[in-house]
VEXDREN-978553 format. One record per atom (N, C-alpha, C): residue number from 1; residue in three letters; x, y, z. Coordinates in Angstrom, 3 decimals, decimal comma. Example, Ala and Ser with C-alpha at 12.3 -4.5 7.8 and 13.67 -1.06 7.14 Angstrom:
! residues 2
[atom 1 ALA [13,190 -5,690 7,800]]
[atom 1 ALA [12,300 -4,500 7,800]]
[atom 1 ALA [13,200 -3,300 7,800]]
[atom 2 SER [12,850 -2,250 7,080]]
[atom 2 SER [13,670 -1,060 7,140]]
[atom 2 SER [12,900 0,030 7,870]]
This chain:
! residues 109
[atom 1 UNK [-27,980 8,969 24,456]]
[atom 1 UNK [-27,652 8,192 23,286]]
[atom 1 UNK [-28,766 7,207 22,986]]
[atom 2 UNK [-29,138 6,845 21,655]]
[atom 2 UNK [-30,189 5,797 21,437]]
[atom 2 UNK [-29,757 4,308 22,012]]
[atom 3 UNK [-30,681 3,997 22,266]]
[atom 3 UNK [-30,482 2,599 22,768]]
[atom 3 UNK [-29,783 1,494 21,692]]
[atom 4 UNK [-29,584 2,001 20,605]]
[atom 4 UNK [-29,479 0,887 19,165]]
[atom 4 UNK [-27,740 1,036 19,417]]
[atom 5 UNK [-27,287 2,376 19,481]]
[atom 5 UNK [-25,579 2,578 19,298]]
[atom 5 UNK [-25,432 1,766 20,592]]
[atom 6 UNK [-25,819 1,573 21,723]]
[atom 6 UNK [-25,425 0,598 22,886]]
[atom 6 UNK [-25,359 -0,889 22,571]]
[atom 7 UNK [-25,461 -1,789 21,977]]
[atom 7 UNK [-25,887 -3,187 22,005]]
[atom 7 UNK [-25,090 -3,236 20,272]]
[atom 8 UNK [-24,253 -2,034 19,894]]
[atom 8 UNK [-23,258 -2,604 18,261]]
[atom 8 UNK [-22,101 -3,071 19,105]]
[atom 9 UNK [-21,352 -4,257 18,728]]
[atom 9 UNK [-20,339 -4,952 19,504]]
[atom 9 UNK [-18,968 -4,277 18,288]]
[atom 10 UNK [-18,151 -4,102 18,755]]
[atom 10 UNK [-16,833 -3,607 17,960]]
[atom 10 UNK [-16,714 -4,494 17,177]]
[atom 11 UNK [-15,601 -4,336 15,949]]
[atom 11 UNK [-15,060 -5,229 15,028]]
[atom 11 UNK [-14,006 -6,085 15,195]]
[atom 12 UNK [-14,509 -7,696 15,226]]
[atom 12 UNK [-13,168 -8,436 15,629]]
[atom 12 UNK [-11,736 -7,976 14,773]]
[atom 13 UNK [-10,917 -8,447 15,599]]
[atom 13 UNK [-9,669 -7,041 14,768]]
[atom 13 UNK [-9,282 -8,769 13,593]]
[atom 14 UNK [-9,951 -9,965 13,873]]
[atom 14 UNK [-9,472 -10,423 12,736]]
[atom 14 UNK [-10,415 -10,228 11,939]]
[atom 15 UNK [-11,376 -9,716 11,679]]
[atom 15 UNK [-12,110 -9,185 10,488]]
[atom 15 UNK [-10,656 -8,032 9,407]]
[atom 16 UNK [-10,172 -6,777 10,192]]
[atom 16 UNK [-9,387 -6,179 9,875]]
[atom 16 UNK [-7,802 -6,744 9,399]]
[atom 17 UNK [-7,414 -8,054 9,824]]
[atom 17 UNK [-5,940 -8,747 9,752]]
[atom 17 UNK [-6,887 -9,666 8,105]]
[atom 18 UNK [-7,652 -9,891 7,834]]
[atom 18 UNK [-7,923 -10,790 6,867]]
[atom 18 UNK [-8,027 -9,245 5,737]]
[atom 19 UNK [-9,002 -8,279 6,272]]
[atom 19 UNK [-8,655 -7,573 5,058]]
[atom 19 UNK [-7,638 -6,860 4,715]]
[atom 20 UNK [-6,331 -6,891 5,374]]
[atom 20 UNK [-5,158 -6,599 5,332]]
[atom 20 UNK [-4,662 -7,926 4,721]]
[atom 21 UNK [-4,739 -8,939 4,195]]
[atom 21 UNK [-4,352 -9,334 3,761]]
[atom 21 UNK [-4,573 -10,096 2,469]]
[atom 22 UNK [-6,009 -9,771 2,402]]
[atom 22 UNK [-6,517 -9,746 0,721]]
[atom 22 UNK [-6,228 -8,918 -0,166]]
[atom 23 UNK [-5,833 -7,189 1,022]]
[atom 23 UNK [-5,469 -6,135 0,062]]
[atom 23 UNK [-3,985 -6,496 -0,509]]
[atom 24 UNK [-3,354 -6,705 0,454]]
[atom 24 UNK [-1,854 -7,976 0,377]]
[atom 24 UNK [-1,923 -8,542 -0,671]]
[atom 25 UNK [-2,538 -9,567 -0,667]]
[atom 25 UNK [-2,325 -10,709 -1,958]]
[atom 25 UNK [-2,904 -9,698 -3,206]]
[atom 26 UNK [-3,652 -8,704 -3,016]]
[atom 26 UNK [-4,231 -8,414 -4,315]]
[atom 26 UNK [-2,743 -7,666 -4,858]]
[atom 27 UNK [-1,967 -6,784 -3,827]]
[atom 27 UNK [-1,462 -5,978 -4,407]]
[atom 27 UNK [0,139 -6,799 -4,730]]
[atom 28 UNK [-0,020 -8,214 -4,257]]
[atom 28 UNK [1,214 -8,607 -4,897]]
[atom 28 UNK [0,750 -9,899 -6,255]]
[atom 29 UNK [-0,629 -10,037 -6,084]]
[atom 29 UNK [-0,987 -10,666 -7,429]]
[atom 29 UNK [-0,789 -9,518 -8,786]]
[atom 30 UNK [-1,269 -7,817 -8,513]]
[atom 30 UNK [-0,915 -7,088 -9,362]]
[atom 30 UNK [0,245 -7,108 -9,808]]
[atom 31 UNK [1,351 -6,648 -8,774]]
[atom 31 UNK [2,460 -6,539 -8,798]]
[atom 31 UNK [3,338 -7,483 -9,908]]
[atom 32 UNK [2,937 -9,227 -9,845]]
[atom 32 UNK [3,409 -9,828 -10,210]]
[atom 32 UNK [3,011 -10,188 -11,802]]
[atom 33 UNK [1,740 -9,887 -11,814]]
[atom 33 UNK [0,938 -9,964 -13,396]]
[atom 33 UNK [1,044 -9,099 -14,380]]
[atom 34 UNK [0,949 -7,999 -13,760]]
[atom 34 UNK [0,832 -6,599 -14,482]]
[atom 34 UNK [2,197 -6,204 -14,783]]
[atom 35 UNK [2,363 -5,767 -16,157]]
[atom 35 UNK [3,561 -5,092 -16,953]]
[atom 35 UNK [3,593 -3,845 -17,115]]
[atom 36 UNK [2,780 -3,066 -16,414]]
[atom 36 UNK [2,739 -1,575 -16,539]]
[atom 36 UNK [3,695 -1,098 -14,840]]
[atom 37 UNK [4,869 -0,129 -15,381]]
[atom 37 UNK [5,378 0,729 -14,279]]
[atom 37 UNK [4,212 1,514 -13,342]]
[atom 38 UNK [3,125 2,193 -14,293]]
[atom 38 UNK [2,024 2,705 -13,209]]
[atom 38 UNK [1,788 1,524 -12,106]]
[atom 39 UNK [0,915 0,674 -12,681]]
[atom 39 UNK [0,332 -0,121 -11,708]]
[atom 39 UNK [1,169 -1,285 -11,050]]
[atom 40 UNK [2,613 -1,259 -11,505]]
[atom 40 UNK [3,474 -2,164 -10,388]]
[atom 40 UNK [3,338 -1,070 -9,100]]
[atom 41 UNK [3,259 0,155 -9,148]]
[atom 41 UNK [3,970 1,263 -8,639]]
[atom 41 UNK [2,927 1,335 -7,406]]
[atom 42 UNK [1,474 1,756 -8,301]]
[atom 42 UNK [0,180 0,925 -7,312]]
[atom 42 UNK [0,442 0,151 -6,391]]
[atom 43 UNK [0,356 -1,066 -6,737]]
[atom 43 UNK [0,307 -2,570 -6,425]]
[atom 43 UNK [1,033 -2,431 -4,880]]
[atom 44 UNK [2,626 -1,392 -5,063]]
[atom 44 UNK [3,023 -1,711 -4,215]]
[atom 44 UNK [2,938 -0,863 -2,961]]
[atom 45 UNK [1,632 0,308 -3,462]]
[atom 45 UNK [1,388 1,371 -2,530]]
[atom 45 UNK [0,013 0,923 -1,560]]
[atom 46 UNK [-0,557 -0,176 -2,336]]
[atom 46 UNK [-1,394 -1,224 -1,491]]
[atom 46 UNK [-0,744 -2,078 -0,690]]
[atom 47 UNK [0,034 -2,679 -1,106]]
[atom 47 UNK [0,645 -3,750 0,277]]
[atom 47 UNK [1,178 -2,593 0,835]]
[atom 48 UNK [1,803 -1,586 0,971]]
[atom 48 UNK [2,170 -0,582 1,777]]
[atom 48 UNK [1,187 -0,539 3,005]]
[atom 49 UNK [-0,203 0,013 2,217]]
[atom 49 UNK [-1,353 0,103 3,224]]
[atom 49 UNK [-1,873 -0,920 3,829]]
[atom 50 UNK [-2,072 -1,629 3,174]]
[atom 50 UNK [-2,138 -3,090 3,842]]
[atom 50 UNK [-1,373 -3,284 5,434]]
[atom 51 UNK [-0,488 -3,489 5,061]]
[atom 51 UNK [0,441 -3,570 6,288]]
[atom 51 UNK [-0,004 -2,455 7,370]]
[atom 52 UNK [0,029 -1,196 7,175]]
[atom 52 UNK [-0,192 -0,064 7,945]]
[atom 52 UNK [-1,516 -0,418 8,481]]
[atom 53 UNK [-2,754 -1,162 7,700]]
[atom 53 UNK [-3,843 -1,370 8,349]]
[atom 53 UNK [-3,658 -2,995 9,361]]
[atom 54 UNK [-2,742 -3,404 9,248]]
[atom 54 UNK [-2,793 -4,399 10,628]]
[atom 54 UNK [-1,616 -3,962 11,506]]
[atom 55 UNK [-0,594 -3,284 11,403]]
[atom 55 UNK [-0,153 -2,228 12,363]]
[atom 55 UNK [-1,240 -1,497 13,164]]
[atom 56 UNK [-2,333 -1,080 12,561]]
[atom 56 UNK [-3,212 -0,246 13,611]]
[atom 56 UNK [-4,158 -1,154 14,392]]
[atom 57 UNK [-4,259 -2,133 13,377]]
[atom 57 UNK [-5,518 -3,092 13,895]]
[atom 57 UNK [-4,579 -3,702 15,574]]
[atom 58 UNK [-3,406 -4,166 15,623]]
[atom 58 UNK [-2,435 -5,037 16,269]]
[atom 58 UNK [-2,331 -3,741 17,401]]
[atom 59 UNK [-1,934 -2,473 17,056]]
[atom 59 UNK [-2,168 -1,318 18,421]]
[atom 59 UNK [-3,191 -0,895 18,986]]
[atom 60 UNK [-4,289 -1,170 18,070]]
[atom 60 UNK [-5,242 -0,841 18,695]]
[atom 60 UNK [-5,941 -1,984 19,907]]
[atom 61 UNK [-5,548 -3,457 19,325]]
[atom 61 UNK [-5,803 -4,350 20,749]]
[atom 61 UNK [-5,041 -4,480 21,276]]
[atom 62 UNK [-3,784 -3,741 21,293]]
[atom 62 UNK [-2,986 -4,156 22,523]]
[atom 62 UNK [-2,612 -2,228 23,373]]
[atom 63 UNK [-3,295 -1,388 22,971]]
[atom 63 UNK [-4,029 -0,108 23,246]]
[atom 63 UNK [-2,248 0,297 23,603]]
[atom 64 UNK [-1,829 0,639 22,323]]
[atom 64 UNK [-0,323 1,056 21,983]]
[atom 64 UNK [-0,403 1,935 20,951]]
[atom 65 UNK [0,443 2,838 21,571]]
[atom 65 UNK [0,695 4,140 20,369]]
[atom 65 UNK [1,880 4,087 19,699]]
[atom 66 UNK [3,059 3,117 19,955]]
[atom 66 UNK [3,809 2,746 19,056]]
[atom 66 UNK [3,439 2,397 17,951]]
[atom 67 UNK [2,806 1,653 17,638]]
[atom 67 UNK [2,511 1,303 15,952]]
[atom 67 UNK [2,113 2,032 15,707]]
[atom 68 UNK [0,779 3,109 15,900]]
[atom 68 UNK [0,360 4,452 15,402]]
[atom 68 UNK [1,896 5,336 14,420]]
[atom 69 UNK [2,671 5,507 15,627]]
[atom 69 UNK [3,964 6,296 15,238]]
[atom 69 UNK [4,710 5,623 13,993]]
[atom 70 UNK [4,798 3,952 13,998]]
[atom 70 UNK [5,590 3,795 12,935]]
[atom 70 UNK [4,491 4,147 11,838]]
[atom 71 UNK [3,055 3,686 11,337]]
[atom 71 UNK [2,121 3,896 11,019]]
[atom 71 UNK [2,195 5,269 9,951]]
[atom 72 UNK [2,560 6,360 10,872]]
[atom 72 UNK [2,888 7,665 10,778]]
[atom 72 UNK [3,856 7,625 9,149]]
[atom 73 UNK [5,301 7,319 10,162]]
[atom 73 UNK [6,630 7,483 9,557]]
[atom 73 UNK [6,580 6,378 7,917]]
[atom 74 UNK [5,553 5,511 7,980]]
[atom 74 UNK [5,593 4,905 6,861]]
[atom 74 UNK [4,591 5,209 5,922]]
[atom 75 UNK [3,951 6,218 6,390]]
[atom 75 UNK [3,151 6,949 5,467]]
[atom 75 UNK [4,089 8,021 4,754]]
[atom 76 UNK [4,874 8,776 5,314]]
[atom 76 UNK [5,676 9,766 5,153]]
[atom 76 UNK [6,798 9,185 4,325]]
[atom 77 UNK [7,162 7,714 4,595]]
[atom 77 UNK [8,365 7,318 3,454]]
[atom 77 UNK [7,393 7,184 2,057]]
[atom 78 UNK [6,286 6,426 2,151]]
[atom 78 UNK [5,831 6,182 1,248]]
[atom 78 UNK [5,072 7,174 0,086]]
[atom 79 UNK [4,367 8,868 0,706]]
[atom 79 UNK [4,436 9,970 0,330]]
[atom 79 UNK [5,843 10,452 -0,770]]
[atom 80 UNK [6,908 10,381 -0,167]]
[atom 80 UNK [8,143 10,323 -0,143]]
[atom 80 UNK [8,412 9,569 -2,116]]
[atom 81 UNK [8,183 8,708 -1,286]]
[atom 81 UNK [8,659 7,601 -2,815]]
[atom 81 UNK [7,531 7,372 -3,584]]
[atom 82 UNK [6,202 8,136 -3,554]]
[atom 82 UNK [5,453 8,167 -4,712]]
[atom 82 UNK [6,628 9,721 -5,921]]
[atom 83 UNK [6,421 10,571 -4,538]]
[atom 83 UNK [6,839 11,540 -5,287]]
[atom 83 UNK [8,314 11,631 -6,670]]
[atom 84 UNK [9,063 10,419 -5,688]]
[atom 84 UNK [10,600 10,592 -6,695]]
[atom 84 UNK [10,028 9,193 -7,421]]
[atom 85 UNK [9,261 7,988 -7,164]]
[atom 85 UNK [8,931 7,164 -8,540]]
[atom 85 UNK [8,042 7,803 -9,637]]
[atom 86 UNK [7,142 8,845 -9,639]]
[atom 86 UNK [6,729 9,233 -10,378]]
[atom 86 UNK [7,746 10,020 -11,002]]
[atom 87 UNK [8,351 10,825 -10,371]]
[atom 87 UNK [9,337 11,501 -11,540]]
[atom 87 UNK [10,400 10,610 -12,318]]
[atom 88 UNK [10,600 9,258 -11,757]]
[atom 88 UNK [11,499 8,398 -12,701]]
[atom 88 UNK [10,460 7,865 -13,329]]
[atom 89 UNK [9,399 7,695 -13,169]]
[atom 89 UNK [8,540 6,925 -14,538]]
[atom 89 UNK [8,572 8,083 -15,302]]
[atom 90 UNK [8,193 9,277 -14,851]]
[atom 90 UNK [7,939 10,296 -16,370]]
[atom 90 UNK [9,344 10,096 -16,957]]
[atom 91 UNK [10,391 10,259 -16,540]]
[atom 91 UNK [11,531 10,351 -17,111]]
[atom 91 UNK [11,358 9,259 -17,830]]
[atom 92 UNK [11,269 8,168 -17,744]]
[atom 92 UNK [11,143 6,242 -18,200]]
[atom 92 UNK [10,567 6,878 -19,451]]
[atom 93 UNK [9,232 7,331 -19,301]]
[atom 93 UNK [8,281 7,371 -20,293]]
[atom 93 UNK [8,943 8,464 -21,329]]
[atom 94 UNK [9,376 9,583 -20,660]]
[atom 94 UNK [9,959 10,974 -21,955]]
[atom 94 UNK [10,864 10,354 -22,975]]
[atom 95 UNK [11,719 9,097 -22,473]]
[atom 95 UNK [12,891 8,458 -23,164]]
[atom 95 UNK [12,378 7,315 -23,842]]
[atom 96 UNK [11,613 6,647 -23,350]]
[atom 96 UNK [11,184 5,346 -24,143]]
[atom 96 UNK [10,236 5,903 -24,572]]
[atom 97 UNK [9,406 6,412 -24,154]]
[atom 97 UNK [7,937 6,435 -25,018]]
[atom 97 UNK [7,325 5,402 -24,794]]
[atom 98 UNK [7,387 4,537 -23,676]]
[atom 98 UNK [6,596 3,403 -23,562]]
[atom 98 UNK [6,535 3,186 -21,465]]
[atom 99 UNK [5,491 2,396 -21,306]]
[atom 99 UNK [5,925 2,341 -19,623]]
[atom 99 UNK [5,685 0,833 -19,653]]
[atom 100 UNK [6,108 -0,373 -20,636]]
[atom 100 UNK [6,023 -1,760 -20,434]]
[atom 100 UNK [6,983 -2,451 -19,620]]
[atom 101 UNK [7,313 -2,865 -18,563]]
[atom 101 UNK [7,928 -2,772 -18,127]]
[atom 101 UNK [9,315 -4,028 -18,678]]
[atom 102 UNK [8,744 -4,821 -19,674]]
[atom 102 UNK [10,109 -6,050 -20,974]]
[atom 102 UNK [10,317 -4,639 -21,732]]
[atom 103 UNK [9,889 -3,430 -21,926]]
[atom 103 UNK [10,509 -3,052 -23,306]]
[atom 103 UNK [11,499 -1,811 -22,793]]
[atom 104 UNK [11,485 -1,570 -21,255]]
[atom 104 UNK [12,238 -0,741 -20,722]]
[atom 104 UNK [13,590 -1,415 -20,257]]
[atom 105 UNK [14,226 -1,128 -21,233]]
[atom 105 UNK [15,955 -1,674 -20,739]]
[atom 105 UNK [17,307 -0,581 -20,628]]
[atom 106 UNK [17,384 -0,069 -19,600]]
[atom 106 UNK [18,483 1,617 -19,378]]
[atom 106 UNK [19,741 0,965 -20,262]]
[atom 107 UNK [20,248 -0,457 -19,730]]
[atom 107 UNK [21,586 -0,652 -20,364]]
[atom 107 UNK [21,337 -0,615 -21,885]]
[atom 108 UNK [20,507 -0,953 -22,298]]
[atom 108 UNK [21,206 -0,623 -24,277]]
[atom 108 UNK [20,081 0,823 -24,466]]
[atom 109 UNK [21,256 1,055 -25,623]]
[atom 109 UNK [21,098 2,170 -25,879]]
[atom 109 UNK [19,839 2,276 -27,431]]
């Protein structure tokens, strides 16, 4: 091996917990600003990841394969619920014709 890959020191895992949590605030500053169903929908598939990236960061220094596994299973819910929120936004959108999220109201007709 070159002598250069010997003497790179790993990444403090709070380098990784801070950018887990800028992706955080970004995706609940979206969340909270933004009036579009797409990008609430986003917003909240980033703090999703977010989280999942200091789950790994948190197993990986404490050299645990539990968080890996939940890691896993919350990828798979979240797979999951892109698939059935996208089909209720198209539906949102086939009926309103709009994806704002003040001009979408199910109760009146």
């Amino acid at each position: 091996m070159p002598e250069a890959l010997h003497n790179l020191s790993p990444v403090p895992v709070s380098f990784y917990l801070i950018l887990s949590a800028i992706l955080f605030s970004i995706g609940v500053s979206a969340f909270l600003l933004r009036r579009n169903v797409i990008t609430q929908f986003m917003s909240i598939e980033l703090m999703l990841n977010a989280v999942n990236l200091s789950f790994v960061a948190f197993a990986h220094t404490q050299k645990n394969l539990d968080a890996h596994i939940f890691v896993f299973f919350v990828m798979v819910v979240a797979a999951a619920e892109a698939a059935v929120g996208l089909a209720i936004i198209i539906a949102l959108y086939r009926s309103r014709q709009t994806l704002d999220v003040d001009k979408i109201d199910l109760l009146k007709l």
